[in-house]
Phi, psi and omega in degrees: 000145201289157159200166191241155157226099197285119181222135199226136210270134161004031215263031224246150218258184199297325165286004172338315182315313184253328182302150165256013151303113209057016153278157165283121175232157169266186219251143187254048191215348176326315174301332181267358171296276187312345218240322184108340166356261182314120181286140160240174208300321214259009175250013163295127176224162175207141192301158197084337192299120185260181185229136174241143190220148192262161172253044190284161189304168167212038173219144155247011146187154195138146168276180187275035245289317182217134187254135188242066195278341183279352152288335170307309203263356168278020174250177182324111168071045193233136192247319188209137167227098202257121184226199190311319178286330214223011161280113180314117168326113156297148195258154161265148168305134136259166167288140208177162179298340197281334226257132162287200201214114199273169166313297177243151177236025170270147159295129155343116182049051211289289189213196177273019185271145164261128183238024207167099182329123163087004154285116173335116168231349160206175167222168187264071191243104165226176187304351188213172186276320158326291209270008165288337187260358188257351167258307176301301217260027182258312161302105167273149208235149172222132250193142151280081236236163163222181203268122167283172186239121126196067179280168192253022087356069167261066184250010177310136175313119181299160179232192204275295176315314218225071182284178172284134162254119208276153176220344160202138178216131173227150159072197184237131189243338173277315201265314163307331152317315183295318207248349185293135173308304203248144171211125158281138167197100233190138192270180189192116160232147179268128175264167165319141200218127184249136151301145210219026210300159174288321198264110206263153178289157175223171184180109148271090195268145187232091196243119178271003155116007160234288161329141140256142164220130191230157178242138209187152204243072207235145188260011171213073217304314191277351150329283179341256157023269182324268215308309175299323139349316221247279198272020160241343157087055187231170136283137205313320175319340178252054161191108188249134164250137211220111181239093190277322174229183176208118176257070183087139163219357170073345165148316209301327167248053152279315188241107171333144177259170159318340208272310176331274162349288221282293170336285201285335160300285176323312180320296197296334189284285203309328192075042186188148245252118189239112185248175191195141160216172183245121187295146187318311169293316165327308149353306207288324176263278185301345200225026170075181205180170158243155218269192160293101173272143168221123172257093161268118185235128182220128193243140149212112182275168142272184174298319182298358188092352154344067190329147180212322168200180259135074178259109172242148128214143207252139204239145161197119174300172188209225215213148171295000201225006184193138207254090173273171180213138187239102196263086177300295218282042188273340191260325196266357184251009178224010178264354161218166178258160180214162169262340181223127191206128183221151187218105174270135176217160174193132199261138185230142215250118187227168181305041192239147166337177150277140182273178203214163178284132180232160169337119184098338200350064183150276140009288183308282165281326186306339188280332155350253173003274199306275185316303204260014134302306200302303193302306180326305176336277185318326172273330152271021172244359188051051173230132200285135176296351164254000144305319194287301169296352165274339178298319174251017187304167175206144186252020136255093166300101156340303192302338170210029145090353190276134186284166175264152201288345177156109175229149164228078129270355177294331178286335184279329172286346185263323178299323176296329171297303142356279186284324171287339180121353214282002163270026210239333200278143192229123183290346180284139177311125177089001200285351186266124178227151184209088161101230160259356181251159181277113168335145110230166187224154186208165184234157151194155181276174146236157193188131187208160198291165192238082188245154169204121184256203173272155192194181176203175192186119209238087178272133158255108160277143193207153169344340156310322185104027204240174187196106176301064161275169186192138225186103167302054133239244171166144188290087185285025182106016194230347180101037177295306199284351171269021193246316197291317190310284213297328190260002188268326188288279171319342178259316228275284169107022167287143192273187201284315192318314168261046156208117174270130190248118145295107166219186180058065183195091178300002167289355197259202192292148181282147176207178189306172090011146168228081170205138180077046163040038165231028185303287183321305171276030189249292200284327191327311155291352180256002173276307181320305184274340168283349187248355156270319171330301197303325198260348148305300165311301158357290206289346188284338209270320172298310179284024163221017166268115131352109172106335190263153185306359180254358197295114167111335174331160138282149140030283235269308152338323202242153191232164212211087158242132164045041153088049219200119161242154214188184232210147202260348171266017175227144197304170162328295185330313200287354193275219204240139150314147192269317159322297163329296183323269199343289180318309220270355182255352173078020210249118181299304179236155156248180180214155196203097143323067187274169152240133201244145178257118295209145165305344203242005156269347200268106177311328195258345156313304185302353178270358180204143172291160181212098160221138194268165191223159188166145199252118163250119167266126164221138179239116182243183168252145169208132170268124165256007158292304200262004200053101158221131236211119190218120135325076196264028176184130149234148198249064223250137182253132179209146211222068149291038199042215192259106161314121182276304159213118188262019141296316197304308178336299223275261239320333193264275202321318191262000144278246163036261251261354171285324206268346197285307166302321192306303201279341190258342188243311179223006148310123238137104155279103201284133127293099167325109175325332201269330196223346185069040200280096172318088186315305186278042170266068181183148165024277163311298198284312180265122216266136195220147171317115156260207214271327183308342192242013186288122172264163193309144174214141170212135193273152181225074172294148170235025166018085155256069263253135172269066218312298191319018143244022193145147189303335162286341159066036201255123174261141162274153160217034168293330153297299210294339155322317173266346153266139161111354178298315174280344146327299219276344177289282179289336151321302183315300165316329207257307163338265189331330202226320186103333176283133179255101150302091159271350173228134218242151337312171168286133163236129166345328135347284180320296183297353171288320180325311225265000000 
C-alpha cells in the first residue's frame, strides 16, 4: 500500500506549537464527504426539474444535411428538442477585462459541420431522464459524411495558420549539436489521454425568468460565470455559479463545456430547472483531453557528460476549430544548464474535440521526452543518470539570467537517492534479480512553474466566538477549504471547529482558477491580510466601545491571541474574548477585506525565476516466463516551498505518481480511422491504474518556504507530482528489459522483443 514519508525541515515559526501550519491535518470538509453530505452539482433537486440529454454525431466530419425530430417529440414526456435549425443564436467570448475562456469556443449548435465524432447536434429535454435518453435515440440525424483526419503522425507540413514556433532560444544548437562528442537524437510520443475524474460533468441550471443560477461542477466558478455571461449574452450580475464540491477534474473542468450551455438554454426557454450530466463516452469527446504529443529531442554532450546543447521540438494536435498548444517546452530551457538551447512547435489539426489542460499541461509530456533523452544520455557515456543530472544542474535560469527564488534539486536527487537505495543499483540491463524476477530502477527529474495570481478574501469575526473566510474560488478535491481553516487558525489562534470556509459560489469576493497549482499561494495571502484586517478592526472596536475594558487604549497597546484581545504586554489570558467585546458593542461581525497581489506586482518576486522541483525513483519487476511488468516502488522528493499541509501534500503527490503508472503503462485513446469514433471510451476498454496496480509509494517533502511568494512561502504542488513519473518508469523498464520506450504506453508487446 502507498504511504507517505514526511520529512520536513525545521523552518517552522515560534508559534508552531499552537499553529496547525505544517502539521497533517485532516480535511475539515471530510465528514461531509463521508457522511454523503456534500452536494455535487448532479445532486442537486429542485421542483419542476427536467432532464436534457444530447444528441451526437456519429460521424467526424462532414455535414449536417437533415434533422428528423418528429418522432422524438410525439413520446412520452418530451418538452423540447433544440438543434442547429431552431436555435436562438449563441455568442462567441470576446475580448474584454470580463471575458473568460470556454472549453470549446464554437457556440453550442453554431451551425451544421460536424467537426469531431460526438459533437452535439441536438438536445433533448424531458421530464424524466429515461424519457430524455429514449427520445435522443429517437432522433434521426442525415450526414454528409467525409474522411476524418486522426491520424497519430504528426508530421504534417507547417502552412501560413499553423507556422514552426520558436518558443526559447540561446546559443547556436546546430553548429553546437554538430561538433558535440557524444549525441542523442530521438522521437518521443504521448497518445491522447481522457481525462477520467469519478465525478463526470454536470449542470443544474435555474433561470427564474430573469436570473440563472447554475450549479456546476467546475474548477473556476468565476470563469464560469464570464463565459456563460458572454455566450448566452446576459449580464454577469443576472448569473450565479455555485460549485461546493468536486470529485475531481484534472484540468478538464477549468473551462465550461457545451453540455453548460445546453442546461441553461432549455432553463430559459421552458422556465424550469434543468439537469444534463455527461455519460461516461462522451467524456471521451465533449469535454476535452490532452492531446498527441511527437517530440524530437536532440542532446549533445561532452564525454564528461557536460550538456553543450538541447533542441526539442514538439508537434501536439489541436481541434479544427481551436489552437491548443500543449506546452512541452515549459521546463526545458531551464532544468539544466546548457549553453545552447532552442525549443521549437508546432500545431496539427485532426478530427478531435478541443483539446484542454490535463495535470501538468506542457510539463507532463515534454518532460517525458527531456528526461528519457537524459536517461539515452546516461546510458551511452556509462554514467549513473543521477550523476549526470548533478553534472548538469543549475542555481540560474539560463532563459532569462534570473537566480532561482529557491531550487534544491540536487538535494531532492541525493535524498531520493538515499531513500530509495540507489547505490545498490548495478548499471548493466537485466542485471538486478529478486528472486526469478528482474529489478529495474529508473530516475527522472520534474519541474513545474511557481504561480501566484491575484485574489481577494473576506474574513469575519463574529459573535459566536465563530470566524468566517468566504473567497469565488473553490475545493476540486484537493483540500483548499483546510488550506483557508489552517491559515485562519494561524493568525487568529482559533481552533478549526470554530472556522467556517465559504467557497464554490460566484456571488462572493473573486478569487483564482483552481488550475496550474496556484490556488495556495495565490489565497494565502489574501487570507493572511484579511484576518489582520479582521483582527484590527476587532482591536478598534474594542477601544472605542463605552464599558469595555479597552475603552480608550490606543490600538497600538492591544493585541488578537488565541480568540483573546488583551493588552499586548500581558499574557492572553488576563483580556476579554473577542465575542464579549462584539456582544457588549451590539455589533454582530467584524470584517476584514484581504488581499492577494499576482506574483509578477510583487517587487522582490521580480528578481527571480519561480519554480518547484522534484525527483522521481522507480522501481519495476519484470517476469519474463509470464511477461508480466509490475510497478513495485516508487520514491518521490519534492521541493515546493513550505509545505502547508503535508497529509493533504503527500496525498496529491501518491495520486500524481498513481496517474503516473497510468500514463506510462496503459492509458491511451484510440480513434477508429474510418469515423474518429474513441473505441475505448468506457471503462472496461480504457484502462487507468487501480489499487492491484497501486506499488508502495513514498513521498519526501523537503520544506523549504520560498519567501518571494509570500509570507508563507507555499508553492502547489498538484502538477509536479505527476511530471516526470512516467520517464522514471520506463528508464527503469529499460534497466530490466532493455527495451527504450519512446512511445507511451509501454506495451507487452514492446517488451517481448528483449
Amino acid at each position: 500500500m502507498p504511504e507517505a514519508i514526511l520529512d520536513t525541515a525545521a523552518s517552522q515559526p515560534a508559534s508552531a506549537a499552537q499553529s496547525v501550519i505544517g502539521k497533517p491535518t485532516p480535511r475539515i470538509d471530510g465528514p461531509l464527504k463521508t457522511t454523503g453530505t456534500a452536494q455535487y452539482a448532479a445532486d442537486y433537486h429542485f421542483p419542476g426539474l427536467v432532464y436534457a440529454w444530447p444528441v451526437a454525431s456519429t460521424i467526424g466530419s462532414g455535414e449536417i444535411l437533415a434533422i428528423d425530430a418528429a418522432k422524438a417529440q410525439k413520446m412520452p414526456g418530451v418538452l423540447l428538442v433544440l438543434h442547429h435549425g431552431n436555435i436562438a443564436s449563441l455568442y462567441h467570448v470576446g475580448p474584454g477585462s470580463y471575458s473568460g475562456r470556454a472549453g470549446e469556443s464554437r457556440p453550442l449548435f453554431a451551425d451544421n459541420i460536424v467537426r469531431y465524432y460526438g459533437q452535439y447536434v441536438a438536445m433533448v429535454v424531458a421530464e424524466t431522464l429515461e424519457q430524455a435518453q429514449a427520445a435522443a435515440a429517437a432522433v434521426h440525424v442525415s450526414y454528409q459524411a467525409q474522411t476524418p483526419n486522426v491520424s497519430t503522425e504528426l508530421n504534417d507540413p507547417q502552412t501560413e495558420e499553423l507556422p514552426l514556433h520558436t518558443e526559447s532560444k540561446r546559443g547556436n544548437v546546430e553548429t553546437a549539436f554538430a561538433s558535440a562528442p557524444v549525441q542523442i537524437d530521438a522521437t518521443y510520443v504521448t497518445p491522447t489521454v481522457t481525462h477520467n475524474p469519478m465525478e463526470m460533468h454536470g449542470t443544474v441550471a435555474v433561470w427564474d425568468g430573469h436570473r440563472f443560477t447554475l450549479y456546476e461542477s467546475s474548477q473556476g466558478v468565476v470563469n464560469h460565470l464570464n463565459v456563460m455571461a458572454e455566450m448566452l449574452g446576459v449580464p454577469r450580475e443576472n448569473i450565479q455559479v455555485i460549485s461546493r464540491f468536486m470529485g475531481s477534474g484534472f484540468g478538464g473542468k477549468l473551462f465550461p463545456w457545451p453540455h453548460s450551455l445546453m442546461a441553461a438554454i432549455a432553463s430559459r426557454q421552458l422556465v424550469r430547472p434543468v439537469k444534463v450530466y455527461v455519460p461516461r463516452d462522451l467524456m471521451f469527446t465533449a469535454v476535452g483531453h490532452r492531446p498527441e504529443t511527437q517530440q524530437r529531442i536532440r542532446i549533445g554532450a561532452q564525454k564528461d557528460g557536460k550538456l553543450v546543447s538541447l533542441h526539442q521540438d514538439y508537434r501536439n494536435h489541436t481541434s479544427l476549430g481551436d489552437d491548443f498548444r500543449e506546452n512541452c517546452g515549459e521546463a526545458t530551457p531551464f532544468l539544466y544548464s546548457t549553453p545552447n538551447l532552442l525549443v521549437t512547435s508546432a500545431l496539427v489539426r485532426r478530427n478531435v474535440g478541443a483539446p484542454t489542460p490535463m495535470r501538468g499541461p506542457g510539463a507532463v509530456p515534454g518532460l517525458f521526452a527531456v528526461e528519457s533523452a537524459m536517461d539515452e544520455l546516461a546510458v551511452q557515456l556509462g554514467m549513473d543518470p543521477v550523476e549526470l543530472r548533478l553534472k548538469n544542474d543549475t542555481l540560474i535560469d539560463e532563459s532569462t539570467g534570473k537566480p532561482f527564488s529557491s531550487r534544491h534539486y540536487k538535494e531532492c536527487l541525493q535524498v531520493g537517492a538515499e531513500h530509495f537505495g540507489w547505490s545498490r543499483r548495478t548499471a548493466a540491463v537485466g542485471s538486478m534479480k529478486q528472486g526469478d524476477l528482474i529489478l529495474g530502477w529508473g530516475v527522472a527529474g520534474a519541474s513545474w512553474g511557481a504561480f501566484r495570481g491575484g485574489a481577494q478574501a473576506q474574513v469575519s469575526l463574529h459573535d459566536d466566538g465563530s470566524v468566517r473566510a468566504s473567497c469565488a474560488t473553490q475545493d476540486v478535491g484537493t483540500g483548499t477549504y483546510t488550506i483557508f481553516a489552517q491559515v485562519l487558525n494561524d493568525k487568529t489562534g482559533l481552533p478549526l471547529n470554530r472556522i467556517q470556509v465559504v467557497l464554490g459560489d460566484s456571488s462572493l469576493i473573486p478569487g483564482p482558477t483552481s488550475g496550474g497549482s496556484v490556488v495556495t499561494a495565490t489565497i494565502t495571502p489574501a487570507i493572511a491580510d484579511g484576518a489582520e484586517k479582521a483582527m484590527r478592526a476587532m482591536l478598534e472596536l474594542a477601544s472605542s466601545t463605552p464599558g469595555s475594558p479597552f475603552h480608550g487604549k490606543p490600538v497600538s497597546s492591544l493585541a488578537f491571541t488565541d480568540g483573546m484581545v488583551h493588552i499586548h504586554t500581558q499574557p492572553a489570558g488576563s483580556g476579554q474574548p473577542f465575542q464579549q467585546l462584539l456582544r457588549l458593542a451590539n455589533v454582530e461581525a467584524v470584517h476584514g477585506a484581504g488581499q492577494s497581489d499576482p506574483l509578477y506586482a510583487l517587487p522582490q518576486a521580480r528578481k527571480y525565476s519561480t519554480h518547484s522541483f522534484g525527483v522521481h525513483f522507480a522501481e519495476v519487476t519484470w517476469d519474463p516466463g509470464i511477461a508480466r511488468l509490475r510497478v513495485s516502488r516508487i520514491v518521490s522528493v519534492i521541493d515546493a516551498g513550505r509545505i502547508l499541509n503535508p497529509k493533504a501534500g503527500a496525498n496529491q503527490i501518491m495520486g500524481a505518481a498513481v496517474m503516473g503508472i497510468g500514463m506510462a503503462l496503459f492509458e491511451s485513446t484510440q480513434y477508429e480511422p474510418n469515423n474518429a469514433h474513441p473505441i475505448n471510451n468506457n471503462f472496461a476498454d480504457y484502462i487507468v491504474t487501480t489499487a492491484a496496480d497501486s506499488p508502495s509509494i513514498e513521498v519526501h517533502f523537503l520544506d523549504y518556504p520560498d519567501y518571494a511568494m509570500g509570507e508563507y512561502g507555499a508553492r502547489g504542488i498538484g502538477e509536479i507530482g505527476l511530471a516526470g513519473v512516467a520517464p522514471a518508469i520506463t528508464s527503469a523498464i529499460h534497466h530490466a528489459t532493455g527495451v527504450r520506450v519512446r512511445r507511451l504506453p509501454a506495451r507487452i508487446e514492446d517488451l517481448l522483443k528483449s
